[in-house]
N, C-alpha and C positions, 0 to 999 in steps of 0.2 A: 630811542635806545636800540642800540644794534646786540643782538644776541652773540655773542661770542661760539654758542653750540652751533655745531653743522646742524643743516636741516635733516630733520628723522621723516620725512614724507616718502613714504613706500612711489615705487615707478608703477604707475596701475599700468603701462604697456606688461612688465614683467607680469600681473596680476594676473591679465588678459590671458598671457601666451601660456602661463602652466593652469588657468580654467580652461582654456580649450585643449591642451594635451589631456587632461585627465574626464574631460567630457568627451573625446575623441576614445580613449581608452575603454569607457564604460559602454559608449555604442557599438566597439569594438565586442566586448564582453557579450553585450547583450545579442549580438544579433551571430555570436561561435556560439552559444545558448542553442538561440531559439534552431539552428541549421543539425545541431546533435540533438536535437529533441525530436526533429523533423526524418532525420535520418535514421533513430532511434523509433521512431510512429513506422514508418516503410518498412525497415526489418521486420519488426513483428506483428505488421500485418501480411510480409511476405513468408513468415514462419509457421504463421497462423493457416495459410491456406496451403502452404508444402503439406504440413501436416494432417488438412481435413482432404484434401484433393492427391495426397500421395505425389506431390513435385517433387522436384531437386533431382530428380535420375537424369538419365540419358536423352529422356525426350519421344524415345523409339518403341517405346513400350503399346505394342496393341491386341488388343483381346482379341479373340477370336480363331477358324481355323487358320490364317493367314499364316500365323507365329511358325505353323507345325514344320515348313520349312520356310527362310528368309535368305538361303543364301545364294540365291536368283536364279540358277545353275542347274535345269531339269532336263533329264534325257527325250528323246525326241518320239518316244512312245508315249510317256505319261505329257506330255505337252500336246499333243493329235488325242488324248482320252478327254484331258479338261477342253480342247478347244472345241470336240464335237458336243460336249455336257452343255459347254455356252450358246454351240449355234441351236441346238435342238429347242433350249428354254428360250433364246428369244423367238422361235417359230413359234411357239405357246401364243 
């Protein structure tokens, strides 16, 4: 008997080629996931320590009497006062 109906049998190539686009999709998914999760961990553990350690300034920040002046530019008295203070303590 010859069936008169076209044959209804799916192309498993087509089946193939859209399980691999949407297994492609999902490892896609999955791994913009896990990179903002990662990048998401970084930030705030980079937040966490700005905060407990005072970061995120300038950089330039230091304690001491150095601060009192920083802008390198001393006249040539007070430069012969601090250089004889240095040679005297390292004779010490």
């Amino acid at each position: 008997k010859s069936s008169s109906k076209p044959s209804t049998k799916r192309n498993p190539s087509k089946k193939k080629a859209s399980s691999t686009s949407t297994d492609n999709d999902l490892i896609a998914a999955i791994r913009g996931k896990s990179l903002a999760r990662r990048e998401a961990g970084f930030d705030s553990l980079m937040a966490g320590l700005e905060d407990r350690y005072g970061g995120g300034g300038s950089g330039n920040k230091k304690k001491g009497k150095r601060n009192k002046k920083m802008d390198g530019d001393i006249d040539d008295d007070e430069f012969e006062k601090i250089q004889a203070k240095l040679m005297k303590n390292k004779r010490k």
